[in-house]
Backbone of each chain as ProteinMPNN parsed JSONL, in Angstrom:
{"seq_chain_A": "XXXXXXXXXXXXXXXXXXXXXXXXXXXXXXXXXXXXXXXXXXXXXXXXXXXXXXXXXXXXXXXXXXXXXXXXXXXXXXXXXXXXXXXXXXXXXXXXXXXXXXXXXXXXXXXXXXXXXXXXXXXXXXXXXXXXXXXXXXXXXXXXXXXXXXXXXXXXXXXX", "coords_chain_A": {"N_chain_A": [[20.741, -18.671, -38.548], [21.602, -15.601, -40.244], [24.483, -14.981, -41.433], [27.072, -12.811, -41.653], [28.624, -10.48, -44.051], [32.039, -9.841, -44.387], [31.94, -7.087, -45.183], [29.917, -6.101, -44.44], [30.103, -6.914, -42.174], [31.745, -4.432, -41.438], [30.731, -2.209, -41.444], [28.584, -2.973, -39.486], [30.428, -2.775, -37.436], [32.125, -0.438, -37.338], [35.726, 0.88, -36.828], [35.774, 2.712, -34.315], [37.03, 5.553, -32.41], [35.799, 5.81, -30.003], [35.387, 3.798, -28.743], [38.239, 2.455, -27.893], [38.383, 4.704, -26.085], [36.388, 4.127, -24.493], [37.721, 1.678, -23.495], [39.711, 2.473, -21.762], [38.854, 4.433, -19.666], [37.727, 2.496, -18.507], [39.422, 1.289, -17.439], [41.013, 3.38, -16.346], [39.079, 3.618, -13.944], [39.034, 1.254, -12.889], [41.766, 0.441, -12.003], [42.029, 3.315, -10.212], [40.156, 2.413, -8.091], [41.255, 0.403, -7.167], [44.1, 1.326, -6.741], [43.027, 3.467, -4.555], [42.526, 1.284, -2.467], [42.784, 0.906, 0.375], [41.496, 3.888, 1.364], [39.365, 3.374, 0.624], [38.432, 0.881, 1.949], [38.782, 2.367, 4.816], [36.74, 4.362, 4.35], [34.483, 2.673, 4.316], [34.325, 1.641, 7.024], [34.155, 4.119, 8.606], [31.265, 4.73, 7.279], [30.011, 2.926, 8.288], [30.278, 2.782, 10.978], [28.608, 5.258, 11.32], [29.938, 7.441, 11.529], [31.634, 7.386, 13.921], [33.771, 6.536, 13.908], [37.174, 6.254, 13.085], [37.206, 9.196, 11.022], [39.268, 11.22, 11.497], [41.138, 9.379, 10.603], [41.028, 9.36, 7.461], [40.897, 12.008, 6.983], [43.747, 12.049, 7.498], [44.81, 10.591, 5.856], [44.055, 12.088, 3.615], [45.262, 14.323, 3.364], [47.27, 14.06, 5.064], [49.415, 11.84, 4.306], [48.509, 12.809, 1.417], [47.237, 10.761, -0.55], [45.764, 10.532, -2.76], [47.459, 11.907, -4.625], [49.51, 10.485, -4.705], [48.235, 8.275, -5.864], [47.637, 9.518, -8.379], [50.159, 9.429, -9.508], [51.372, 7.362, -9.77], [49.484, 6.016, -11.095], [49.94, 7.581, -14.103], [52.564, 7.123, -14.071], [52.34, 4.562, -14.863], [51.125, 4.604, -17.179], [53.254, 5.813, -18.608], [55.2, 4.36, -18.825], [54.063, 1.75, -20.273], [53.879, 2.764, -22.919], [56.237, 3.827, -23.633], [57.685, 1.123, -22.79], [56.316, -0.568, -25.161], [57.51, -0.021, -27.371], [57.65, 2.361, -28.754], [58.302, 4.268, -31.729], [58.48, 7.793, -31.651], [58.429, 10.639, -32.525], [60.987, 13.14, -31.303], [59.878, 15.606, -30.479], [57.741, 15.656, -30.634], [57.675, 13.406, -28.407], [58.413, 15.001, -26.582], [56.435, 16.958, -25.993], [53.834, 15.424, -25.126], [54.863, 14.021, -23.027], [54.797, 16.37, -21.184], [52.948, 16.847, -19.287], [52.964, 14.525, -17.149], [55.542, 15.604, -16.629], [55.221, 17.973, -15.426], [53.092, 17.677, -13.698], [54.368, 16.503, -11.847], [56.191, 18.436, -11.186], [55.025, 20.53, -9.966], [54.277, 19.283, -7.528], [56.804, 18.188, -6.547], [57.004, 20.9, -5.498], [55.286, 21.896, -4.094], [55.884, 20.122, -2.17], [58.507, 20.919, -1.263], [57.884, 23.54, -0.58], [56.328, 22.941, 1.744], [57.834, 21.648, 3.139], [59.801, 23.644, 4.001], [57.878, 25.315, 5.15], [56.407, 27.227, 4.002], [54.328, 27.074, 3.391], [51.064, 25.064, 4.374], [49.648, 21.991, 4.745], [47.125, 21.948, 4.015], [47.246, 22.064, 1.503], [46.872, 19.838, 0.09], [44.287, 18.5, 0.326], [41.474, 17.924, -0.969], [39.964, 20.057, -2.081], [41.868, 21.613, -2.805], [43.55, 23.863, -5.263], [45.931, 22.355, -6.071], [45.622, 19.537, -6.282], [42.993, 19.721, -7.422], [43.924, 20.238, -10.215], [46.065, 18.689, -10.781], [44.734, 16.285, -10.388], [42.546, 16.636, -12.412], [44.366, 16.497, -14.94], [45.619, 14.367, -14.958], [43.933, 12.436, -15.119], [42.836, 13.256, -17.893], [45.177, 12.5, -19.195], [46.05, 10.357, -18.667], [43.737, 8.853, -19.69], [43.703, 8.908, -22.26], [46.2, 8.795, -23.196], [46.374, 6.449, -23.265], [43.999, 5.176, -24.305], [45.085, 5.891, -27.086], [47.424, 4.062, -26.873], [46.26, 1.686, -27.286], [44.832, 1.823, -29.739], [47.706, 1.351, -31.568], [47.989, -0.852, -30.02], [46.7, -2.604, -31.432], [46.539, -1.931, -33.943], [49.304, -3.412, -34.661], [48.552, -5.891, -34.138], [46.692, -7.235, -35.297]], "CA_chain_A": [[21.056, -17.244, -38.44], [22.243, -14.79, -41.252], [25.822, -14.995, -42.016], [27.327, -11.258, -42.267], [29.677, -10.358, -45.256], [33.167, -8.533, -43.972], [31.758, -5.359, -45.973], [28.699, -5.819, -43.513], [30.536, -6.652, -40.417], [32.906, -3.818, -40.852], [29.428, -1.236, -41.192], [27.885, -2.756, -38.526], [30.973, -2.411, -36.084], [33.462, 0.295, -37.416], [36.72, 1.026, -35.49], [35.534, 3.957, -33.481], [38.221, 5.838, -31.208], [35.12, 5.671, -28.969], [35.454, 2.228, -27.802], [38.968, 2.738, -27.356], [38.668, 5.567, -24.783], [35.584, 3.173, -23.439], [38.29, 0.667, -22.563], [40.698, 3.642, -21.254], [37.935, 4.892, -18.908], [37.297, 1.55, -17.79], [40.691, 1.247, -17.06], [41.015, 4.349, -15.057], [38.119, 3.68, -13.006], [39.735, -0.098, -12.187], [42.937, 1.234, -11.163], [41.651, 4.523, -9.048], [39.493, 1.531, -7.365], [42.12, -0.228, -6.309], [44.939, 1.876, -5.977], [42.784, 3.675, -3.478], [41.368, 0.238, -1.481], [42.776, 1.393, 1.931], [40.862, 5.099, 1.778], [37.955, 3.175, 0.558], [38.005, 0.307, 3.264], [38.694, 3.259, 5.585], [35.512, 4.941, 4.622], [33.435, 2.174, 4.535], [34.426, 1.935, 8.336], [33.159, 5.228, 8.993], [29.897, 4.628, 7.142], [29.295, 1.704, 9.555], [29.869, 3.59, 12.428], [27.87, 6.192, 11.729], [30.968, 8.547, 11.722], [32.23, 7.589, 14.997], [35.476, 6.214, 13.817], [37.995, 6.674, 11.486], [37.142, 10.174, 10.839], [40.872, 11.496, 11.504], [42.213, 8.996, 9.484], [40.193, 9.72, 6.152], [42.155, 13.304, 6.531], [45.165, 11.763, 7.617], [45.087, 9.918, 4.198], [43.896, 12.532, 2.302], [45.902, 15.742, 3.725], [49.245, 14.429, 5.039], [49.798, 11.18, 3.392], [48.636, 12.78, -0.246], [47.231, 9.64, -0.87], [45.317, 10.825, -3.74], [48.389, 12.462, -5.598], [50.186, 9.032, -5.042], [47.542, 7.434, -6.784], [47.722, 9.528, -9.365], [51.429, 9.644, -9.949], [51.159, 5.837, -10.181], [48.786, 5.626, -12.872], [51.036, 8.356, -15.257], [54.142, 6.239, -14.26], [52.372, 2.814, -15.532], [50.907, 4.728, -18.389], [54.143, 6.219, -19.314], [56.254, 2.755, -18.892], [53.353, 1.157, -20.964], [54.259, 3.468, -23.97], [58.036, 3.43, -23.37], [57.967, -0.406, -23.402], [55.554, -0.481, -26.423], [58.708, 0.604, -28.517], [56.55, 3.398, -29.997], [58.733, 5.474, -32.341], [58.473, 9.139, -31.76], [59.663, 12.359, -32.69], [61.843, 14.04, -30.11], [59.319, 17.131, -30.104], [56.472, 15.236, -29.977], [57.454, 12.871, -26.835], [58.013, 16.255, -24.873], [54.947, 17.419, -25.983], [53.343, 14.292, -25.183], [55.4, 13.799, -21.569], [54.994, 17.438, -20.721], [51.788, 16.33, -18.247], [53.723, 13.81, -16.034], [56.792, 16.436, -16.229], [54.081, 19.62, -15.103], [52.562, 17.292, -12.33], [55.84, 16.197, -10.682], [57.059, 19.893, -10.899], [53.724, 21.099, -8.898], [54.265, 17.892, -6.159], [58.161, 18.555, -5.452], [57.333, 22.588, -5.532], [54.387, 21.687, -2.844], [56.731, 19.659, -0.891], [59.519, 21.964, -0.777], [57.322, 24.42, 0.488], [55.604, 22.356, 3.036], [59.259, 21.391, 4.274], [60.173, 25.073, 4.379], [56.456, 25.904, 6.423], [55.859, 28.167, 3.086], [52.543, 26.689, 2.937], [50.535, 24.091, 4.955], [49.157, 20.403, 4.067], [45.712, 21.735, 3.067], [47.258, 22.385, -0.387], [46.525, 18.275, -0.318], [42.59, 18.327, 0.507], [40.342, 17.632, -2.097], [39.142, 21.148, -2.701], [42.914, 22.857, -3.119], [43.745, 24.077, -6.495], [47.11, 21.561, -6.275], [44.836, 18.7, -5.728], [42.084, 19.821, -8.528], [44.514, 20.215, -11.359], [46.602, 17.249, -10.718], [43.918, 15.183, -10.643], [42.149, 16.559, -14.003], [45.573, 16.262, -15.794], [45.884, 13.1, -14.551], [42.56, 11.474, -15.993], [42.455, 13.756, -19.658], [46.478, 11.563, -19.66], [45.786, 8.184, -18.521], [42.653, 7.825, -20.649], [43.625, 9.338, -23.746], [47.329, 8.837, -23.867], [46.228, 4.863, -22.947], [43.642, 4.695, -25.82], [46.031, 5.935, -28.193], [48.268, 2.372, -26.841], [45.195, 0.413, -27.797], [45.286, 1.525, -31.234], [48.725, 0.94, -31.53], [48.425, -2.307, -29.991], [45.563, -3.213, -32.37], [47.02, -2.01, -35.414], [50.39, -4.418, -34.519], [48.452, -7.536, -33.2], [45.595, -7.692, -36.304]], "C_chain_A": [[21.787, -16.725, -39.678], [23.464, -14.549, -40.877], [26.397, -13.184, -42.601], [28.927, -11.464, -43.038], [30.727, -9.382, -44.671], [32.252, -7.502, -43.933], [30.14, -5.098, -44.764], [29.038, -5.721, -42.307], [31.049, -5.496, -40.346], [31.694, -2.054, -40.821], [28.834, -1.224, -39.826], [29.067, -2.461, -37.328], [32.463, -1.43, -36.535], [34.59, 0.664, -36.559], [36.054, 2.646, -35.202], [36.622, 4.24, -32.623], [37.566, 5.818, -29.565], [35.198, 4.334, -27.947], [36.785, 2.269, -27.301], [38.999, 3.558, -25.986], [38.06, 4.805, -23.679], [36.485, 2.181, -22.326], [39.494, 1.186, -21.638], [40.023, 3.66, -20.288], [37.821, 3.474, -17.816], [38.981, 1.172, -17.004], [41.453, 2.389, -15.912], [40.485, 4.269, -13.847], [38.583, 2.295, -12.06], [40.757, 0.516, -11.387], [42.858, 2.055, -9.703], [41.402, 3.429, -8.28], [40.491, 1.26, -7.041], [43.422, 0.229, -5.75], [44.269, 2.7, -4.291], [41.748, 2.76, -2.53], [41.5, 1.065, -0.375], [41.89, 2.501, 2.754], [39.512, 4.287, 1.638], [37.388, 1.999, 1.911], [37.897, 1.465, 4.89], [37.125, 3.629, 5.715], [34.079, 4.17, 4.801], [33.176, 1.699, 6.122], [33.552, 3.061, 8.971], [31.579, 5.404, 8.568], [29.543, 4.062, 8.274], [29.173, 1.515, 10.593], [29.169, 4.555, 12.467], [29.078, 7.628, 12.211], [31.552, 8.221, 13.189], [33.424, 7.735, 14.894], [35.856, 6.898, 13.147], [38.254, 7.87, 10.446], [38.617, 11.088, 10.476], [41.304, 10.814, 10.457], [42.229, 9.282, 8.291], [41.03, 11.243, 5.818], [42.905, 13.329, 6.627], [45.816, 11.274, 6.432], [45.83, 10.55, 3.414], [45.366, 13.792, 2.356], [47.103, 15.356, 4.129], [49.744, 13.236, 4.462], [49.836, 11.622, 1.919], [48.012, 11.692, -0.849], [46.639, 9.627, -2.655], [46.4, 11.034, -5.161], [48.962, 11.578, -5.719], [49.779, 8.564, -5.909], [47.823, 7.553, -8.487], [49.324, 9.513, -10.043], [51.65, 8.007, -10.832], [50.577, 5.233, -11.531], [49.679, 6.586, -14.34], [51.911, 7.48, -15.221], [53.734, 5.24, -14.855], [52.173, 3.066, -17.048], [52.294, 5.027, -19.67], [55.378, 4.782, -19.683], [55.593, 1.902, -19.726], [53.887, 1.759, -22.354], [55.989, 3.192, -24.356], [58.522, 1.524, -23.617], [57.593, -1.186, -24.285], [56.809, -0.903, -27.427], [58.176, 1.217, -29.533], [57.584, 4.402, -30.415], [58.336, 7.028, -32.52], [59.561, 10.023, -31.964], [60.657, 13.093, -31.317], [60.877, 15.112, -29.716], [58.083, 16.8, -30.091], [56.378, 14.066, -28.622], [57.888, 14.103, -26.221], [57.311, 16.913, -25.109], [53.596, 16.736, -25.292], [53.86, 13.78, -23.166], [55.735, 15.302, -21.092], [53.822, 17.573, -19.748], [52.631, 16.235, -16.789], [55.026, 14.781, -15.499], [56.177, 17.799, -15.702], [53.593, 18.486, -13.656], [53.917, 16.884, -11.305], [56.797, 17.418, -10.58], [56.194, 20.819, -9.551], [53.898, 20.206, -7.752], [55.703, 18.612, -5.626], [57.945, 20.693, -5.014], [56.523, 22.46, -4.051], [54.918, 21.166, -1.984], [57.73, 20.315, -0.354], [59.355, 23.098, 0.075], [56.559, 24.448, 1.668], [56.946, 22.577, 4.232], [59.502, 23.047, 4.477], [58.965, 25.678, 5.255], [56.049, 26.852, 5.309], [54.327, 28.107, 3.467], [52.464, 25.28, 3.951], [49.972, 22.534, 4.356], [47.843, 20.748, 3.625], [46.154, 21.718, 1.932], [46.883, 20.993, -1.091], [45.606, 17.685, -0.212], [42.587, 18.819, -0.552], [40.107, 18.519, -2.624], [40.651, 22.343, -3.283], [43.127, 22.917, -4.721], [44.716, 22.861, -7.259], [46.233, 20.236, -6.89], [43.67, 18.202, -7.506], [42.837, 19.575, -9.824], [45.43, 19.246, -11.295], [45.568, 16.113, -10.963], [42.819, 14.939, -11.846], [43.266, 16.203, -14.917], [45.673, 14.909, -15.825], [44.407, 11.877, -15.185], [42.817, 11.72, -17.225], [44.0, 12.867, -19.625], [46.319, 10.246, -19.689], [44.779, 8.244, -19.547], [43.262, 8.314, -21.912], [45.044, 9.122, -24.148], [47.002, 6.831, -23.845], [45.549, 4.631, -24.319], [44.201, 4.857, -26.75], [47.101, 4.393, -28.47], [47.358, 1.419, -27.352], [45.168, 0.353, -28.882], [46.009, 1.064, -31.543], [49.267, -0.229, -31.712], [47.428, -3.078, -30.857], [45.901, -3.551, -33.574], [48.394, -3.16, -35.136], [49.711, -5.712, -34.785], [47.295, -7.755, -34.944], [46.81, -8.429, -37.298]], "O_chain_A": [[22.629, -17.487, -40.152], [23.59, -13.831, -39.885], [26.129, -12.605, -43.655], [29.898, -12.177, -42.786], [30.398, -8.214, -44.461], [31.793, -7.04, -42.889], [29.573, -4.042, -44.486], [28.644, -4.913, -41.466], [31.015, -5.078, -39.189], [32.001, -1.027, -40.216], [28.586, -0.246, -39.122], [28.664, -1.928, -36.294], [33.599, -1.682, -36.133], [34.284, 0.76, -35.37], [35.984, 3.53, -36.057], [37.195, 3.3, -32.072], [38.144, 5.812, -28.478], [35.071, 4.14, -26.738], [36.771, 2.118, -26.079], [39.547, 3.137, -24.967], [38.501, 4.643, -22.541], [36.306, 1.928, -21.135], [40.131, 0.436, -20.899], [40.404, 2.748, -19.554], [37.839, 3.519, -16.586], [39.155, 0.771, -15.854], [42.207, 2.173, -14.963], [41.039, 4.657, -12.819], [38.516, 2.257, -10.831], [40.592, 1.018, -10.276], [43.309, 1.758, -8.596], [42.373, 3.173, -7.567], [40.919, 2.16, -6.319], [43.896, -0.18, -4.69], [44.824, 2.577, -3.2], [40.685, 3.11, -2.018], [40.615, 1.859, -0.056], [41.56, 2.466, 3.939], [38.61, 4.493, 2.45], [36.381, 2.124, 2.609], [37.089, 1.306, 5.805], [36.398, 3.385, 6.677], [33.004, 4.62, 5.197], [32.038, 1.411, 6.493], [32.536, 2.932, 9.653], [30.769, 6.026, 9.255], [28.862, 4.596, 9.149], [28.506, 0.709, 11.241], [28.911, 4.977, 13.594], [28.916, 8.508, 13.056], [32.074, 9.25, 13.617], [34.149, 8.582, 15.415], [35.364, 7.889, 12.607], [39.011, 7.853, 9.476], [38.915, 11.511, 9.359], [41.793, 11.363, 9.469], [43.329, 9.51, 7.789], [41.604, 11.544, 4.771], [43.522, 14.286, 6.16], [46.979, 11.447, 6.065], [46.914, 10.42, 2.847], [46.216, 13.966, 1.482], [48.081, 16.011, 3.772], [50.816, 13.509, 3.922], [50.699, 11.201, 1.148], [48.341, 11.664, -2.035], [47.042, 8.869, -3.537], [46.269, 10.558, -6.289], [49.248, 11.381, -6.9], [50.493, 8.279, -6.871], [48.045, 6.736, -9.381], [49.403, 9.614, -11.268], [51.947, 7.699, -11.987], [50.914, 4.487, -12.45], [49.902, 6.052, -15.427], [52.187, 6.918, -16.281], [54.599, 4.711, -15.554], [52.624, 2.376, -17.962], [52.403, 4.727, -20.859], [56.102, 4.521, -20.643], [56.365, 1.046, -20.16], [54.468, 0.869, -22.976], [56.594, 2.502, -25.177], [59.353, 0.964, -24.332], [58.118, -2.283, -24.476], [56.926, -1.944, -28.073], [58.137, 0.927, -30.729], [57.829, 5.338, -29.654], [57.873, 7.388, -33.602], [60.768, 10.155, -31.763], [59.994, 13.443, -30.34], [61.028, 15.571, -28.584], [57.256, 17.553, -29.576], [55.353, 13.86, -27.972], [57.591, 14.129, -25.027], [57.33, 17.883, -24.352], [52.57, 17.346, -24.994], [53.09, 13.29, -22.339], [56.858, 15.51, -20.632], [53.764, 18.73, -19.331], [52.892, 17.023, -15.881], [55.456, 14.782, -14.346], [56.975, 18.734, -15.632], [53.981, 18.864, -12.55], [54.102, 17.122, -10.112], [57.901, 17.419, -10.036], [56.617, 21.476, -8.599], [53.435, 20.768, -6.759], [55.801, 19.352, -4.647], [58.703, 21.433, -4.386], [57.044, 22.86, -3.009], [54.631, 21.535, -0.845], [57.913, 20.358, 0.863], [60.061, 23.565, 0.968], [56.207, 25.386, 2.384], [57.111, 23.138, 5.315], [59.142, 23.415, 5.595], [59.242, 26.566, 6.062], [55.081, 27.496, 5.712], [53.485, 28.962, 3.741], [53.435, 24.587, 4.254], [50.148, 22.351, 3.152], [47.301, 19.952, 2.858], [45.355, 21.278, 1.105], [46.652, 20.839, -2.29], [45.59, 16.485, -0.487], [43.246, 19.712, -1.085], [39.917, 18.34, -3.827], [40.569, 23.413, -3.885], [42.823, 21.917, -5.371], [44.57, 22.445, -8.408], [46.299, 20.062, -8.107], [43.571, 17.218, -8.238], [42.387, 18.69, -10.552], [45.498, 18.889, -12.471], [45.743, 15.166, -11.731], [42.33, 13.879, -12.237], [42.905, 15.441, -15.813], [45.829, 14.355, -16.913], [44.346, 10.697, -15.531], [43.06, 10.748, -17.94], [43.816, 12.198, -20.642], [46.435, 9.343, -20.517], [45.063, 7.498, -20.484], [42.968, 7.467, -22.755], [45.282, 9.222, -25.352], [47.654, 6.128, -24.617], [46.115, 4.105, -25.278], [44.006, 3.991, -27.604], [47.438, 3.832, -29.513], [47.762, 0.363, -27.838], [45.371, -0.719, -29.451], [45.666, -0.002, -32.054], [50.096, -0.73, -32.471], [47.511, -4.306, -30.857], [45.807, -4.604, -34.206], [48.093, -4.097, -35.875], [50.199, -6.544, -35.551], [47.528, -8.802, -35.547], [46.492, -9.002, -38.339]]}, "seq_chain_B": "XXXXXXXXXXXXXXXXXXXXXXXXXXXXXXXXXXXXXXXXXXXXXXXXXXX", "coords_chain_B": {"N_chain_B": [[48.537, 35.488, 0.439], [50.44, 35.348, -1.269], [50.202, 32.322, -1.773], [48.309, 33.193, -2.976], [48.876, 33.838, -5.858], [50.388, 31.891, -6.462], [48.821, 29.564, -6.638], [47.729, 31.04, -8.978], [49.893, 31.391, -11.013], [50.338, 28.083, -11.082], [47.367, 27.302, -11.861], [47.166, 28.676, -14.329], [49.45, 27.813, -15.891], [48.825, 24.849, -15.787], [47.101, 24.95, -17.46], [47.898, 25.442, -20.213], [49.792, 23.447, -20.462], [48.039, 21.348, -20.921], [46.633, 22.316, -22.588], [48.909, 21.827, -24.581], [49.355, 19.304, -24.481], [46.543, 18.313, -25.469], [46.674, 18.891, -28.174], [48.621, 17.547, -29.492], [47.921, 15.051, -27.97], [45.585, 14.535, -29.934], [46.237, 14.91, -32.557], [47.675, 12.57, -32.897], [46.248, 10.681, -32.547], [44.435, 10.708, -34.913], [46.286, 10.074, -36.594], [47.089, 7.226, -35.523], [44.804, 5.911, -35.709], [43.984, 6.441, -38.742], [46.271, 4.808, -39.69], [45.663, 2.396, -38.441], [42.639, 1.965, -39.59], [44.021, 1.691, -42.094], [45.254, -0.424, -42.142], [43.214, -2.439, -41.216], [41.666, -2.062, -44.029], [43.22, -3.04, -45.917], [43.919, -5.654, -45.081], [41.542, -6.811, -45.421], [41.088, -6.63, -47.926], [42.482, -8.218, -48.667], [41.667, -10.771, -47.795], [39.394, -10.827, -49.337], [40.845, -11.291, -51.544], [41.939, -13.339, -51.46], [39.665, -15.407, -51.217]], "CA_chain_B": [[48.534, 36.517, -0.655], [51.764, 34.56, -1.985], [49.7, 31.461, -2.218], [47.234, 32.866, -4.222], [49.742, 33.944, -6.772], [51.1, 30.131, -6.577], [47.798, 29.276, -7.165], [47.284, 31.46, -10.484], [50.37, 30.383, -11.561], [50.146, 26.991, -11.219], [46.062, 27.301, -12.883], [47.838, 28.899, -16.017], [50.311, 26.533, -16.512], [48.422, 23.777, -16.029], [46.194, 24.913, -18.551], [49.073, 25.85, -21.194], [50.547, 21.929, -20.515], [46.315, 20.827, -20.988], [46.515, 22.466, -24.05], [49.751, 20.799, -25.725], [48.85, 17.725, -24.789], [45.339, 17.826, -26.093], [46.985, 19.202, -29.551], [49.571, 16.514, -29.465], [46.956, 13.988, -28.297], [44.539, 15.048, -30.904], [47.027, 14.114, -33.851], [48.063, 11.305, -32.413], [44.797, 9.798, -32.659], [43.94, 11.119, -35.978], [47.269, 9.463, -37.045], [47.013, 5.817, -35.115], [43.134, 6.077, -36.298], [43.819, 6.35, -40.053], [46.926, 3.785, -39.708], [44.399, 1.241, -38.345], [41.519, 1.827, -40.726], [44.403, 1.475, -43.709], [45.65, -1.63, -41.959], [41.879, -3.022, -41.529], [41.238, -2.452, -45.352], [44.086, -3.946, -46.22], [43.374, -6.857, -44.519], [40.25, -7.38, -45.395], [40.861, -6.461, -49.659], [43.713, -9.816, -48.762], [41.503, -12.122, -47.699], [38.839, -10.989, -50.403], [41.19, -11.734, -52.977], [42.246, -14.834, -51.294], [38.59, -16.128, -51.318]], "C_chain_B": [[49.76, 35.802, -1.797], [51.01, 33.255, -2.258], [48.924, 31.183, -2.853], [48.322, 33.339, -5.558], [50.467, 32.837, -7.351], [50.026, 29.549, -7.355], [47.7, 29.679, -8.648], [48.162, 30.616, -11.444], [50.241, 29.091, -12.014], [48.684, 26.679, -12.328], [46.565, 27.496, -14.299], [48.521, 28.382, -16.639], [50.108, 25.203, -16.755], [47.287, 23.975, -17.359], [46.527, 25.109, -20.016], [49.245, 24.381, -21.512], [49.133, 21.522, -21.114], [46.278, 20.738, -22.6], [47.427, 21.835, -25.079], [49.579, 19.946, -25.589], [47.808, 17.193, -25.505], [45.465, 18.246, -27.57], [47.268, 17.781, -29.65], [48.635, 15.018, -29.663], [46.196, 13.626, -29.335], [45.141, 14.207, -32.307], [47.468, 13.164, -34.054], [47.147, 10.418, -32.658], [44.41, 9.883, -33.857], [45.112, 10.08, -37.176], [47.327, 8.008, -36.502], [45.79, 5.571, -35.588], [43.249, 5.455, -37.945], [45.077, 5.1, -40.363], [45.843, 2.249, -39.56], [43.219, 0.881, -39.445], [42.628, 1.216, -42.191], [44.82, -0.003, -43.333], [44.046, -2.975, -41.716], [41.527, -3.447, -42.655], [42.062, -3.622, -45.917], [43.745, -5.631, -46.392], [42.24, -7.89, -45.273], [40.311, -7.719, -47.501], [41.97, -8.156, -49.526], [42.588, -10.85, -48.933], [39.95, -12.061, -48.84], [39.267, -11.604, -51.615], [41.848, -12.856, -53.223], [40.902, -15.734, -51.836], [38.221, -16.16, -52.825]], "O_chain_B": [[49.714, 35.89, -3.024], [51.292, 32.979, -3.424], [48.541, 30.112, -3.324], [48.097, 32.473, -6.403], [51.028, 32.817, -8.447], [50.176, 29.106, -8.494], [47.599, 28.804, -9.507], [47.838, 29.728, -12.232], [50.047, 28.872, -13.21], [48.794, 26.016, -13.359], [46.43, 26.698, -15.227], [48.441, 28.332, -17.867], [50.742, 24.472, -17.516], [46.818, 23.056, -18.031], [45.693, 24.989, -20.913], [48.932, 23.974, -22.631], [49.366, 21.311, -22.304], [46.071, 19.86, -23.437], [47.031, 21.394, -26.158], [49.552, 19.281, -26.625], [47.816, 16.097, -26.065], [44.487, 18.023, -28.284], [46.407, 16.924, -29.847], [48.52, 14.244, -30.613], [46.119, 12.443, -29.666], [44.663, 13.232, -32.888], [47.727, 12.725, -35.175], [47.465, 9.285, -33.018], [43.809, 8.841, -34.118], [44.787, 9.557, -38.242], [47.811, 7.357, -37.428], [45.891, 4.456, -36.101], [42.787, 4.381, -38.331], [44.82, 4.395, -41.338], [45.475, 1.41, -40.381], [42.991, -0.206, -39.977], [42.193, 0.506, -43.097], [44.728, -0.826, -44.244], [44.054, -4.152, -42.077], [41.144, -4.601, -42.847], [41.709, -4.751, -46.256], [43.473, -6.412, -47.303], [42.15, -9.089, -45.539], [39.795, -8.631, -48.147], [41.995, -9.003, -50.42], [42.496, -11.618, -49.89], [39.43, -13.135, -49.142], [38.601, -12.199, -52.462], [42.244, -13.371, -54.269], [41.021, -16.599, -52.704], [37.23, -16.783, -53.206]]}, "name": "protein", "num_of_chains": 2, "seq": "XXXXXXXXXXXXXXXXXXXXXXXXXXXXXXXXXXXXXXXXXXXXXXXXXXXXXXXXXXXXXXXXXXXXXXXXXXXXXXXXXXXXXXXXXXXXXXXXXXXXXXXXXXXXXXXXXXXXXXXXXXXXXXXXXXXXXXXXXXXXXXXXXXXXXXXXXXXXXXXXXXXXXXXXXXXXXXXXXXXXXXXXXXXXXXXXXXXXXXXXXXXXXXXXXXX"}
């Protein structure tokens, strides 16, 4: 087999930020998976009844546990403790630019709870289709993957 | 009527925060990106001039 020269390997496989996010993504999608086993063994219950069962619980999960918003709180907190224990030197005005996500989603969660506890507002604001729900959970992907691949560089450029 | 006003809110702000982060992010990457590539060359002009 032909023997490739650096100057050839580094053509045929340049650092792309693409592969990075690739292993971000893949990393999101692990996580979600398993942080949410329980909803998913849940639902595979209800497939296999044919909806008899388990029905209730699937909205008991989703709507008064939150289970979803847990999830995602979880993955910001590992991402953000991943960075933080890095010992990544930043600016002061770019980590609260940078942790102004995780500090916007945990302002929208205690504001939603405060007003649950007060009866302001009801537990749909925690089904799938509420606005709370929608934008927590886009914020929460465009952070984990992209503030994560940024750690991969990071940890790339260190470890080479 | 108060909860759609929560609602807007909340849409606009989340889309304000969306936006500094994806600045922030943006440079961030552009800056760990070109660190890497200079630490790659590097690398690589070493062990050329080792060989």
């Amino acid at each position: 087999m032909e023997q490739l020269t650096p100057t050839e390997q580094s053509q045929e496989n340049p650092i792309r930020f693409r592969n990075y996010l690739m292993k971000s993504v893949k990393w999101v999608i692990g996580n979600t998976l398993f942080g949410l086993l329980p909803l998913w063994f849940i639902y595979f219950l209800f497939v296999i009844s044919r909806g008899k069962v388990a029905s209730s619980e699937i909205d008991h999960i989703i709507e008064h546990d939150a289970a979803i918003l847990f999830v995602c709180c979880g993955m910001m907190g590992a991402v953000l403790w991943d960075f933080m224990l890095a010992g990544i030197k930043l600016k002061m005005s770019v980590a609260f630019r940078l942790f102004i996500v995780p500090g916007f989603v945990a302002m929208v969660l205690f504001t939603d709870q405060v007003l649950i506890l007060l009866k302001a507002i009801d537990n749909t604001c925690f089904n799938l289709r509420s606005y709370t729900t929608i934008i927590i959970v886009v914020l929460t992907i465009s952070f984990t993957i992209f503030t994560k691949a940024n750690l991969y560089v990071i940890e790339d450029t260190r470890n080479e | 009527m108060n909860k759609d006003i929560y609602n807007i809110i909340v849409s606009v702000l989340g889309v304000i925060v969306a936006t500094i982060f994806g600045i922030v992010s943006k440079k961030m990457m552009d800056t760990n990106m070109h660190k890497l590539r200079e630490h790659e060359a590097a690398k690589k002009s070493h062990a050329t001039q080792r060989d």
